[in-house]
N, C-alpha and C positions, 0 to 999 in steps of 0.2 A: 800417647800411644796406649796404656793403661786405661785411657777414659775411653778413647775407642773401643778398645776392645770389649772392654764390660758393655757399651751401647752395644756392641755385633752381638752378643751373646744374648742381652735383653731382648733385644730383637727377634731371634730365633727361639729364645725360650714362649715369649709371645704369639707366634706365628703358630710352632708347634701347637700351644693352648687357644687357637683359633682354629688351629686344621682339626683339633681332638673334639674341640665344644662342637665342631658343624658335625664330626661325623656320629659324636654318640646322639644327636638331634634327628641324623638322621635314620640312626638305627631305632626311634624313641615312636610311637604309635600315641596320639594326641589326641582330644576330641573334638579339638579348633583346628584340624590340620586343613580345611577346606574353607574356613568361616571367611576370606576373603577371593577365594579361587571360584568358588563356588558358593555363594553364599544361597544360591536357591536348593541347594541339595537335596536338605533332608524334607522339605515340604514334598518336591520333584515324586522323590522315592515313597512316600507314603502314600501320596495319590493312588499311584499305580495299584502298590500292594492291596491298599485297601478296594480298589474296584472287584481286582481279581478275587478279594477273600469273599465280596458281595456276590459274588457269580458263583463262589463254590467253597462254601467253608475251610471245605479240606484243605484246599490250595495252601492254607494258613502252616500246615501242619508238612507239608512239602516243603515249602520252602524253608521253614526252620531247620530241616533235615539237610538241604543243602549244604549250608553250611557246617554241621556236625560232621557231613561227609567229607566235604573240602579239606578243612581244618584237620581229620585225621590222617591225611595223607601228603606228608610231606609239609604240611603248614598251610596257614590259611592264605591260597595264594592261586586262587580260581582255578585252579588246573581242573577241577572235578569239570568246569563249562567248555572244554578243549572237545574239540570232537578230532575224531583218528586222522591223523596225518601219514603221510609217505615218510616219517621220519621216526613216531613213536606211535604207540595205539594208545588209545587214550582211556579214563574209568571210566566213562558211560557204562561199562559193557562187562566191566568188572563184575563177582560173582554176588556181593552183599548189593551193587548199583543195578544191576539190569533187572530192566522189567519193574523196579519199585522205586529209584529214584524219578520226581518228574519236579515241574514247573520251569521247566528250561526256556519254554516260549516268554514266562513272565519276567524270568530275568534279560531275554532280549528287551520285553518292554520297557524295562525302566531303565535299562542300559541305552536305549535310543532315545529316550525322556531324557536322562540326563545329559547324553551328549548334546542335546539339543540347547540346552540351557547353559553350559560349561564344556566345551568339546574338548575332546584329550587331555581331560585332568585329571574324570576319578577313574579309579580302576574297578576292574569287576570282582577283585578281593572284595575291597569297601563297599560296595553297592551290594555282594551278600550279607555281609555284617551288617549293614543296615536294615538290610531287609529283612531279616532273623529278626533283628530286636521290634520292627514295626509289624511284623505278623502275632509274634507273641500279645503288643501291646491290644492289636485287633482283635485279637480272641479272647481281652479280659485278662489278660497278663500282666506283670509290673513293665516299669518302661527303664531303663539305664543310658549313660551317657556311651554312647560308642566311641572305643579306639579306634581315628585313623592314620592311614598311610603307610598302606600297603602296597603294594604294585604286584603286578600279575607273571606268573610263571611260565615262561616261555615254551614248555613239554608237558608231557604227565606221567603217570607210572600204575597202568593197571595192577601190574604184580605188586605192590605199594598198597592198592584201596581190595589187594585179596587178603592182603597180611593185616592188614594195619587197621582196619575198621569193625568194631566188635562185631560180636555174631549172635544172630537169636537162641542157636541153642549152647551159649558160653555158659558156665558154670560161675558161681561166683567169684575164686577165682581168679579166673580167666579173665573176668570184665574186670577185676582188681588191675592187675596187671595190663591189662588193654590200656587201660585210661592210667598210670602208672607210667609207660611208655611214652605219653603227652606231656609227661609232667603234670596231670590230674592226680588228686587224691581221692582218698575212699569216697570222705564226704562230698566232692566235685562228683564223683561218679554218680551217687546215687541222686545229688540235686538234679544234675545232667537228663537222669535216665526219667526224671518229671515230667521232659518234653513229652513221654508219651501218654501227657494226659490229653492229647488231642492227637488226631488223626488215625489211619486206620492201618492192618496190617493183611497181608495175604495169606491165603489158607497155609499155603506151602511153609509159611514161615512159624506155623504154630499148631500144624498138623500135629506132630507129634508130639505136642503135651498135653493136648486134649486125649487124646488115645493111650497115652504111655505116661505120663506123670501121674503120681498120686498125692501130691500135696496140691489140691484143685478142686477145687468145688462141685458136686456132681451134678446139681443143677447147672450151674454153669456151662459147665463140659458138655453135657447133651444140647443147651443151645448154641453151642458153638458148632457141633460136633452137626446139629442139622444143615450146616452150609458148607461145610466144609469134609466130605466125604474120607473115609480112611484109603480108600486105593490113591496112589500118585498118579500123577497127570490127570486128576479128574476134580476141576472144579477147582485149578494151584490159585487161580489169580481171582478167587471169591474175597471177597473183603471182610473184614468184622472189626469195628473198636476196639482200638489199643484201652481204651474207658468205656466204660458200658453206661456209667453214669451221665456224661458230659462230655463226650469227645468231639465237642467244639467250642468247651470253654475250657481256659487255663485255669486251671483250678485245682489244689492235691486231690480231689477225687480219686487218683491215680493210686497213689497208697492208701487211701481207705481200703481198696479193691484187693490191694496186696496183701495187707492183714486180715482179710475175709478170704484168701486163696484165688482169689480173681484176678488176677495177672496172664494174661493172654499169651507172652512169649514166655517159655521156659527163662531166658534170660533177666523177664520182671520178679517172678516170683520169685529166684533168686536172691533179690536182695529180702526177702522175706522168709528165709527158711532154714531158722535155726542160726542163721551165719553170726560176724562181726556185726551186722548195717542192720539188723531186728531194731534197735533200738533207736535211728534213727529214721527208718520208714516208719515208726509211731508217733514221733515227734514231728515230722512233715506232717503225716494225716491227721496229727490235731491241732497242729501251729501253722496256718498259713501265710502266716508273715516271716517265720522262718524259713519256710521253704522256699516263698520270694525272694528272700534277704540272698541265701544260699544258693538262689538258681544264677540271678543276677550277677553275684562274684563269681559261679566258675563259668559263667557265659564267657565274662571280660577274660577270664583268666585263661581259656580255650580260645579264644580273638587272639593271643597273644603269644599263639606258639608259632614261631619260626617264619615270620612276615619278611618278604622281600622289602626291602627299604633302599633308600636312597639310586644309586644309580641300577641296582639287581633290576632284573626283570625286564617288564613294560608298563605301558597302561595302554590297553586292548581297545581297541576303539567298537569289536564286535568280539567280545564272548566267546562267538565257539572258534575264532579261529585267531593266530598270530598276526600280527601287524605286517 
């Protein structure tokens, strides 16, 4: 009866450390989570990307943004790709997303690319994460191992991507605690905010530190300041280099710029003005193997905030809408 009993109890001591091992696996984000589901994946997904970066640099610097976007709102968990339903409205149209988030066409492409190859297995989490770290490596960026196994969020939460996604004219701050809020830290933030060494920004969103900042360069300001008008509504959606130097290769040019007051958003110059982060936007601008080391780990480490897993969620078979 005793020997029984001890076997029932082994048993269920067992079972329980089988139910606990599958479920923390499946809360666990992997870089082989596809290597036999999917084993054409990441070739799939780099194709695409790279056609699309050949057709239009920028693209490179859109899509990296996606996911920054995604990831800040609610966790990396595609909702930012939802377009408005009868049920919730969705961030497209959110106040930091409208009008400046784009490449939503190219993540249908690779999202039909890869359904094509492995149908309903990855989700449109993964396929941005991927495609973040292949547009970076396309524009001369370092390359990392991508976490996956994510699954995709069945809603979205514009009031989420109004709150929750830093702002061009934050203070610093503000963007401390924005990224803070993620579970990022300083130094994540300021690696992070390196992505804006490539791609470009709207007048609207830097109007006013060329007109009203004074830690800025005057040369500068005046060539900004020719495309981008002081009256609002005139000329919001003119473009200019987030880098004046390179803003289509990853490269810290980004802080060089910043230590010479050439920071385009009030939010860049920021980490260059007087604050805590002085001393590490000099260190980026003359270590660029630092700055890679550093962009690289809080990439993973912003990948890795609040991922649907295991049974949560979906996997979307189209992006902008629910299964």
């Amino acid at each position: 009866m005793a020997t029984s009993y001890s076997s029932s109890i082994f048993l269920l001591v067992v079972g329980y450390l089988l139910v606990v091992s599958i479920g923390n696996s499946n809360a666990q984000l992997t870089t082989n989570f596809y290597s036999s589901s999917c084993p054409n994946l990441y070739s799939t997904v780099r194709s695409v990307v790279q056609s699309a970066i050949r057709k239009e640099a920028r693209m490179g610097a859109s899509l990296l943004r996606l996911f920054f976007h995604d990831c800040f709102v609610n966790g990396c968990d595609g909702s930012l790709l939802l377009d408005d339903t009868s049920s919730f409205t969705g961030e497209k149209m959110a106040i930091p997303n409208n009008g400046s988030v784009r490449g939503f066409e190219v993540i249908d492409q690779i999202k039909s690319a890869v359904e094509r190859v492995c149908p309903g297995i990855v989700s449109c989490a993964d396929v941005l994460a991927i495609t973040a770290r292949d547009s970076v490596v396309s524009l001369g960026g370092p390359t990392w191992n991508v976490k996956l196994g994510r699954r995709d969020a069945r809603t979205a939460s514009q009031s989420a991507a109004n709150n929750n996604i830093p702002q061009p004219t934050f203070n610093l701050s503000a963007l401390i605690t924005s990224f803070q809020n993620q579970g990022l830290s300083t130094t994540d933030m300021v690696a992070l905010s390196g992505a804006h060494t490539i791609g470009q920004a709207r007048c609207t969103s830097f109007r006013s530190r060329i007109y009203n900042d004074k830690n800025i360069d005057s040369s500068f300001a005046k060539t900004r300041q020719a495309n981008c008008p002081s009256t609002n509504n005139t000329g919001d959606n003119n473009l200019a280099p987030l880098d004046l130097q390179t803003p289509t290769c990853f490269d810290n040019k980004y802080y060089k710029n910043l230590v010479n007051q050439k920071g385009l958003l009030h939010s860049d110059q920021q980490l260059f003005s007087g604050g805590g982060t002085n001393a590490l936007v000099q260190t980026y601008g003359s270590n660029p193997n630092r700055f890679n080391a550093d962009f690289v780990a809080a990439m993973i480490k912003m990948g890795d905030i609040k991922p649907l897993t295991g049974s949560n969620g979906e996997i979307r078979k189209n992006c902008r809408k629910l299964n």
